[in-house]
PDB file of N, CA, C, O and CB in Angstrom:
ATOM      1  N   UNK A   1       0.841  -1.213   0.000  1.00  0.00           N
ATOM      2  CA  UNK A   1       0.000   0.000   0.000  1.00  0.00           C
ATOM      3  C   UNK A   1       0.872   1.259   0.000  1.00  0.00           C
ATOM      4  O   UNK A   1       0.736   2.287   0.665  1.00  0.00           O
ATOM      5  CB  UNK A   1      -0.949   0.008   1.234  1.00  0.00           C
ATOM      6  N   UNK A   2       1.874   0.906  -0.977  1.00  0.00           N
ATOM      7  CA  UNK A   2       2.547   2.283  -0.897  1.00  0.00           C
ATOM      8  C   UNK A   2       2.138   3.565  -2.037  1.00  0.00           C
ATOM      9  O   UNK A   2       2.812   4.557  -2.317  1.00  0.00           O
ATOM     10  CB  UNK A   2       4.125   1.943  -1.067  1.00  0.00           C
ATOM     11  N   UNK A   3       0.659   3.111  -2.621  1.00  0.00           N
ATOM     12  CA  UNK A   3       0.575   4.225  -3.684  1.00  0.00           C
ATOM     13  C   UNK A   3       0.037   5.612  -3.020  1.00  0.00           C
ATOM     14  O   UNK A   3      -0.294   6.378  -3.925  1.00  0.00           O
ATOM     15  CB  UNK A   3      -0.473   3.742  -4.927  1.00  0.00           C
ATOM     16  N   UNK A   4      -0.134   6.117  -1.873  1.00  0.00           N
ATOM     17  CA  UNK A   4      -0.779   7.174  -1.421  1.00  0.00           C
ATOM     18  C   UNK A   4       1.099   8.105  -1.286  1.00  0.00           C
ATOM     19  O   UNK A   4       1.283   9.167  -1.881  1.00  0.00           O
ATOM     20  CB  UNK A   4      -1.998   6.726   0.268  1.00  0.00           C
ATOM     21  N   UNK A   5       2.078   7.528  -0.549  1.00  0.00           N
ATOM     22  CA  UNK A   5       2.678   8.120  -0.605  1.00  0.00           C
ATOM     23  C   UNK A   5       4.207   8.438  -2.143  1.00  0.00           C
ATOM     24  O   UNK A   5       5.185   9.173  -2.281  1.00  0.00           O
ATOM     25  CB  UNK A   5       2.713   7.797   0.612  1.00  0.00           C
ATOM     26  N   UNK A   6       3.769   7.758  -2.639  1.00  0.00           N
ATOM     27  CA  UNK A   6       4.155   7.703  -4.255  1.00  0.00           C
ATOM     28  C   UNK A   6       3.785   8.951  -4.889  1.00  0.00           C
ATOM     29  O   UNK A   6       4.540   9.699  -5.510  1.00  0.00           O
ATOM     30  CB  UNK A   6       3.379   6.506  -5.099  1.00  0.00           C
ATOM     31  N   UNK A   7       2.262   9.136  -4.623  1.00  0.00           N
ATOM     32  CA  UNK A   7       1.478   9.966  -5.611  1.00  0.00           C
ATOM     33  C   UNK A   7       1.718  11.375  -4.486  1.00  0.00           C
ATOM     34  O   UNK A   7       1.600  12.447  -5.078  1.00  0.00           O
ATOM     35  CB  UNK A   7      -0.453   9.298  -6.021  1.00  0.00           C
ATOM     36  N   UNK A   8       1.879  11.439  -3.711  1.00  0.00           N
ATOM     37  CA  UNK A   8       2.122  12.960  -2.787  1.00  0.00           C
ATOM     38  C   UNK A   8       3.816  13.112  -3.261  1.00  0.00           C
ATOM     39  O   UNK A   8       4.163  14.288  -3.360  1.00  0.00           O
ATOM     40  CB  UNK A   8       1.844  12.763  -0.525  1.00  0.00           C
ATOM     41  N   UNK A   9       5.007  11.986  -3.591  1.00  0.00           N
ATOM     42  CA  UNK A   9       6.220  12.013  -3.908  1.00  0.00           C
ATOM     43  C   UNK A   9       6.119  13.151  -5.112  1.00  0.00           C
ATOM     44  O   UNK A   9       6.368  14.354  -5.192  1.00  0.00           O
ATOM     45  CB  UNK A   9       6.771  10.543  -4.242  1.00  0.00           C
ATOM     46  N   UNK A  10       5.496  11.868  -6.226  1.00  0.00           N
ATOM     47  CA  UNK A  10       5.161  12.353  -7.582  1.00  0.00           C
ATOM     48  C   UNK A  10       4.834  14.076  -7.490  1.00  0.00           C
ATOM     49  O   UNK A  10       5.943  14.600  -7.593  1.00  0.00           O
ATOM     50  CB  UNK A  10       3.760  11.421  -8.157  1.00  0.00           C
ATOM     51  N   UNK A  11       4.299  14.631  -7.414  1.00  0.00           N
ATOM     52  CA  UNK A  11       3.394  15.489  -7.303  1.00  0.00           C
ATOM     53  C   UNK A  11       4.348  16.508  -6.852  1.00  0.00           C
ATOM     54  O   UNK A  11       4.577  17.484  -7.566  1.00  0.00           O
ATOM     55  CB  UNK A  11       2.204  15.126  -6.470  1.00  0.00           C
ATOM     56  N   UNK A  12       4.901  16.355  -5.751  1.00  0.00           N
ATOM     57  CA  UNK A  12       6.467  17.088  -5.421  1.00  0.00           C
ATOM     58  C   UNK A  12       7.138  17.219  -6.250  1.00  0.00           C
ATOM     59  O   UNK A  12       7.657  18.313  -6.471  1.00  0.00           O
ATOM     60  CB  UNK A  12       7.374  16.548  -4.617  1.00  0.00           C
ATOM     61  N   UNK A  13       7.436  15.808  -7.242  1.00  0.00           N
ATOM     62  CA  UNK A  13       8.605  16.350  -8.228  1.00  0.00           C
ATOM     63  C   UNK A  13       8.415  17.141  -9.135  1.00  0.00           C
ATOM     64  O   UNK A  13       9.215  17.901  -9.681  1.00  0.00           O
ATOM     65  CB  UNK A  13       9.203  15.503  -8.897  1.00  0.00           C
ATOM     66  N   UNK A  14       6.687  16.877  -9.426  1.00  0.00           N
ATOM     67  CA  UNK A  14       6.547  17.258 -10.408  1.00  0.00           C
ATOM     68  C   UNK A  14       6.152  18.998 -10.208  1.00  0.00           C
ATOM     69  O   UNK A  14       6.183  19.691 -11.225  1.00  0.00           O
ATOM     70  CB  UNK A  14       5.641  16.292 -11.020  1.00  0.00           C
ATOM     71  N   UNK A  15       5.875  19.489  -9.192  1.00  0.00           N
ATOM     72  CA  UNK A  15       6.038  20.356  -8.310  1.00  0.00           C
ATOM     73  C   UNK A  15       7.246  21.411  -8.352  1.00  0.00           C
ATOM     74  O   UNK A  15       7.160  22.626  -8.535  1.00  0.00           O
ATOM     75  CB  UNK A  15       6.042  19.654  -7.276  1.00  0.00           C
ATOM     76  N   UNK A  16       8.160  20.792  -8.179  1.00  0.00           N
ATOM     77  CA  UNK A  16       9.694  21.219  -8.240  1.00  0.00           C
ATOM     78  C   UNK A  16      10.104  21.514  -9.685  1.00  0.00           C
ATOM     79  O   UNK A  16      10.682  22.542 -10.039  1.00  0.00           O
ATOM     80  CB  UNK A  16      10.694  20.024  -7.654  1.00  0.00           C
ATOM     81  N   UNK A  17       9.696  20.371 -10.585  1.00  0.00           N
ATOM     82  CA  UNK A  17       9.890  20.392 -11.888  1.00  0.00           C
ATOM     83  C   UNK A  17       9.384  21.878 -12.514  1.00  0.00           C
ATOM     84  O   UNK A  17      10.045  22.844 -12.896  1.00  0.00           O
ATOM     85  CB  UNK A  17       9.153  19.146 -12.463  1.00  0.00           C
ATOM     86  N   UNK A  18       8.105  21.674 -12.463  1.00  0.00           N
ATOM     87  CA  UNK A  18       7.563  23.521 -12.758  1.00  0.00           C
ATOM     88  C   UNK A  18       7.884  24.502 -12.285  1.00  0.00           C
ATOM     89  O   UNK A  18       7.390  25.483 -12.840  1.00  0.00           O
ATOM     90  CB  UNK A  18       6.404  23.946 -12.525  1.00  0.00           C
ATOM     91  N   UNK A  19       8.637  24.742 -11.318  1.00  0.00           N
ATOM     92  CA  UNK A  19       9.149  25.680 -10.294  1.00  0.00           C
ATOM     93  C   UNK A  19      10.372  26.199 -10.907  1.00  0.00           C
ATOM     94  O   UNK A  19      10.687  27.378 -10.745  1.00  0.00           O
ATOM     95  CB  UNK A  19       9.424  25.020  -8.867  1.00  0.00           C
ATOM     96  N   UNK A  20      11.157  25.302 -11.677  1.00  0.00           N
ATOM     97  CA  UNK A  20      12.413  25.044 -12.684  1.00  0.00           C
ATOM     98  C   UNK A  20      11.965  25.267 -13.594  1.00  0.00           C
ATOM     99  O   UNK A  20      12.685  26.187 -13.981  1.00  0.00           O
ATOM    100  CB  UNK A  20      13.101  23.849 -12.859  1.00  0.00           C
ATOM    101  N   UNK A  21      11.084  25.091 -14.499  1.00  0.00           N
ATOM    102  CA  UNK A  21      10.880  25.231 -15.948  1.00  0.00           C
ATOM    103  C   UNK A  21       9.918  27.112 -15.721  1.00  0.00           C
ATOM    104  O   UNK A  21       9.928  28.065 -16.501  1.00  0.00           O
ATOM    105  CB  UNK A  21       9.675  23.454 -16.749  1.00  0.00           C
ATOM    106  N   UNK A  22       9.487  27.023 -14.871  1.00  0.00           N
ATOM    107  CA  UNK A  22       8.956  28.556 -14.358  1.00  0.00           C
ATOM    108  C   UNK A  22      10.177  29.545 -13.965  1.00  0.00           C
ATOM    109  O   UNK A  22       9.917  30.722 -14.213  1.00  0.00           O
ATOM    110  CB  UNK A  22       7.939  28.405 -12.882  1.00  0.00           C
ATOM    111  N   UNK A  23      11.303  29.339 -13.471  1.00  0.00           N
ATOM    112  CA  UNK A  23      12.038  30.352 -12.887  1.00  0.00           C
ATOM    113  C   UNK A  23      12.751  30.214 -14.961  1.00  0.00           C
ATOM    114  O   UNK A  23      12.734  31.043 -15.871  1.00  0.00           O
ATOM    115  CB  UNK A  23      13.247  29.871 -10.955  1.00  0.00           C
ATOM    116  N   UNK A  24      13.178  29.019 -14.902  1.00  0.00           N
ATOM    117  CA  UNK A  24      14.036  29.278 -16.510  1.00  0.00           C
ATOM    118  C   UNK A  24      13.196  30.452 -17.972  1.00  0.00           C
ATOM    119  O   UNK A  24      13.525  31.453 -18.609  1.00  0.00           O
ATOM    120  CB  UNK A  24      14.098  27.271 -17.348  1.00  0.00           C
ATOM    121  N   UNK A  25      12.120  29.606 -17.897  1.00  0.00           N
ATOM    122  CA  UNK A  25      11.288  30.688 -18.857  1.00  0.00           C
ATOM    123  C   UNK A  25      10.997  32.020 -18.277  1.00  0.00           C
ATOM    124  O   UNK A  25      10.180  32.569 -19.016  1.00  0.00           O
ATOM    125  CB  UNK A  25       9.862  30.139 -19.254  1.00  0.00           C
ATOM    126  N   UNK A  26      11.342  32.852 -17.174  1.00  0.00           N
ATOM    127  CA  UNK A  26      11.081  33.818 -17.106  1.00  0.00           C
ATOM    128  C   UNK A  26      12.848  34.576 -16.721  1.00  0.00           C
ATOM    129  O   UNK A  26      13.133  35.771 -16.643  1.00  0.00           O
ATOM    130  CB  UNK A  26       9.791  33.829 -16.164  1.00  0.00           C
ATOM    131  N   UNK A  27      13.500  33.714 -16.595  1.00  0.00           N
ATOM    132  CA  UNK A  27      15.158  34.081 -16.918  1.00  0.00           C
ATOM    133  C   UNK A  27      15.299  34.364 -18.257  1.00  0.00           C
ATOM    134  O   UNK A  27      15.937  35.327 -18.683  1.00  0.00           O
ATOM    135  CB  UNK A  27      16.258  32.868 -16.620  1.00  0.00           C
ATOM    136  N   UNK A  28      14.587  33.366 -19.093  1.00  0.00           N
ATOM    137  CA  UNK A  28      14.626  33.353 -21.005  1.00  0.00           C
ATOM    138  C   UNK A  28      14.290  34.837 -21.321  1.00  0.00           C
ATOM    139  O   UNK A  28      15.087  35.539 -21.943  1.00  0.00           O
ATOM    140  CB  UNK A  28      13.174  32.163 -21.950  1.00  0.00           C
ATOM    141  N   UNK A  29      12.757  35.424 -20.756  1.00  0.00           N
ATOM    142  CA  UNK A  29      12.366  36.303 -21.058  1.00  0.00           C
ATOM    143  C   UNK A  29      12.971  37.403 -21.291  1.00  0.00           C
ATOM    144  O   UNK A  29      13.071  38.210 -22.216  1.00  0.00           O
ATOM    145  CB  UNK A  29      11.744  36.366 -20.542  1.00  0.00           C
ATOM    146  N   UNK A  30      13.707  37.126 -19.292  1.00  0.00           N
ATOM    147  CA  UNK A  30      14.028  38.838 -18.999  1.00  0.00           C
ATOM    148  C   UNK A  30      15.470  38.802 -19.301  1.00  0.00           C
ATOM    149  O   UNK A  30      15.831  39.965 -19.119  1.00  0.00           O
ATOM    150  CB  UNK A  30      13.725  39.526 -17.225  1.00  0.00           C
ATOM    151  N   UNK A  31      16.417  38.159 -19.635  1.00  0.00           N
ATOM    152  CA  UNK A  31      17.751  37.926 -20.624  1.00  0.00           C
ATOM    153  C   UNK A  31      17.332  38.713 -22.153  1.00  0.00           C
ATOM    154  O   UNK A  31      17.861  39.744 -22.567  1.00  0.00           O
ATOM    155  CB  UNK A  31      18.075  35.939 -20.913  1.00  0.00           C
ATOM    156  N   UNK A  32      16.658  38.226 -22.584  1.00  0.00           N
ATOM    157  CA  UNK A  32      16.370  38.395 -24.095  1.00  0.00           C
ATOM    158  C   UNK A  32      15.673  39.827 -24.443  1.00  0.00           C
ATOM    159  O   UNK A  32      15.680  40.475 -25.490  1.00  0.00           O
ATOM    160  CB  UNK A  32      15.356  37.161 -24.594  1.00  0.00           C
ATOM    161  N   UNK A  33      15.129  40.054 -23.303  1.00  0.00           N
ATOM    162  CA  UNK A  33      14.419  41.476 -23.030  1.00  0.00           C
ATOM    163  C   UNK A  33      15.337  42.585 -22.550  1.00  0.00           C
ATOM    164  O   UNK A  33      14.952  43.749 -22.657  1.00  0.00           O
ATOM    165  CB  UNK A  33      13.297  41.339 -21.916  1.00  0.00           C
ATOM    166  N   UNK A  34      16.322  42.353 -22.115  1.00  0.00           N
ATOM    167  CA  UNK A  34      17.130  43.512 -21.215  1.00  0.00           C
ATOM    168  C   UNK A  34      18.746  42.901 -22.128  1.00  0.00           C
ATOM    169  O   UNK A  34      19.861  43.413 -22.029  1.00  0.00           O
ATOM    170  CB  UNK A  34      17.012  43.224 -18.831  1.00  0.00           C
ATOM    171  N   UNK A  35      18.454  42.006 -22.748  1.00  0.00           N
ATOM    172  CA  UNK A  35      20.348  41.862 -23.548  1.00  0.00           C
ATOM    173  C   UNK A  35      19.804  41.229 -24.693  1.00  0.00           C
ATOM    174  O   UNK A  35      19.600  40.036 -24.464  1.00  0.00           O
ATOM    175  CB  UNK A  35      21.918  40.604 -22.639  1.00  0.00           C
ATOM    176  N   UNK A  36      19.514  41.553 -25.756  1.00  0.00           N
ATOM    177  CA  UNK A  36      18.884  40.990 -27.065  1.00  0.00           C
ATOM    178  C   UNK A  36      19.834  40.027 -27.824  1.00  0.00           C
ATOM    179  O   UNK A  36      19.472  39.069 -28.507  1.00  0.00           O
ATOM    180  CB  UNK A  36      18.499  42.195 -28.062  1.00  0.00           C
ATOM    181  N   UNK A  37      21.047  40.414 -27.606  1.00  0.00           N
ATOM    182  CA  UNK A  37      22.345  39.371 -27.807  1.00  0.00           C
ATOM    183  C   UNK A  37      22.651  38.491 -27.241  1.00  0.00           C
ATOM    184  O   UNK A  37      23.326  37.567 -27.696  1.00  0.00           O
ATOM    185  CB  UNK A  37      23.363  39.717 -27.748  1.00  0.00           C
ATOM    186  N   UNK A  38      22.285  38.569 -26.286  1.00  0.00           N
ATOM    187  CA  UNK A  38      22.678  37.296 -24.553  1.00  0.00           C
ATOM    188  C   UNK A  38      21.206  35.798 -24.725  1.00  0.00           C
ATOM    189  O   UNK A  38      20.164  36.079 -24.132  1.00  0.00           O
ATOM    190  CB  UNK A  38      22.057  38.830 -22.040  1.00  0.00           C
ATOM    191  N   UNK A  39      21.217  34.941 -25.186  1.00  0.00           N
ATOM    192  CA  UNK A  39      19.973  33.951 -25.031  1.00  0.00           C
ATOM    193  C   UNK A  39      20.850  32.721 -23.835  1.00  0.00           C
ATOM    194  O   UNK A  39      21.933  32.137 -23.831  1.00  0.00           O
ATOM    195  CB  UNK A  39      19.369  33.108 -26.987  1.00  0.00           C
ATOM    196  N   UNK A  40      19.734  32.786 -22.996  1.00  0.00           N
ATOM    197  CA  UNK A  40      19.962  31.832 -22.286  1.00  0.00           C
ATOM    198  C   UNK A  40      19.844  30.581 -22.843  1.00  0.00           C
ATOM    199  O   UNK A  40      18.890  30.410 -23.603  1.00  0.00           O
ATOM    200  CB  UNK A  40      19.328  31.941 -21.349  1.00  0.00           C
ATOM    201  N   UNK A  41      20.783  29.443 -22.587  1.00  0.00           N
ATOM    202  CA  UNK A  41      20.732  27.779 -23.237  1.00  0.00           C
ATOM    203  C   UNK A  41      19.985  27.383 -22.317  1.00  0.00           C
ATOM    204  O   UNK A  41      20.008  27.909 -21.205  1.00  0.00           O
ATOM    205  CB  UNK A  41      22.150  26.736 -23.391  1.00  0.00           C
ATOM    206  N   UNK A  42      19.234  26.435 -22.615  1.00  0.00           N
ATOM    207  CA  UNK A  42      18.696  25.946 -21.260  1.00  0.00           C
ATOM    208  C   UNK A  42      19.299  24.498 -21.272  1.00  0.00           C
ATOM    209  O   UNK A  42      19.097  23.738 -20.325  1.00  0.00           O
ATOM    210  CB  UNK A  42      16.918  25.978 -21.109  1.00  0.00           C
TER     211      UNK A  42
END
């Protein structure tokens, strides 16, 4: 009976995951917006 704490795991990573793909796309933005030459790699 370990799927209750699997799916609260999951959910964290996936949690964390957007938190990362949210701070990067708004680094993308404000790089490309304030240095038009400078693109962040991700």
């Amino acid at each position: 009976m370990n799927k209750p704490t699997f799916t609260i795991q999951d959910s964290m990573q996936r949690k964390i995951k957007y938190e990362n793909y949210k701070f990067i796309f708004e680094n993308n933005i404000y790089v490309k917006f304030h240095h038009p030459t400078k693109h962040v790699i991700i």
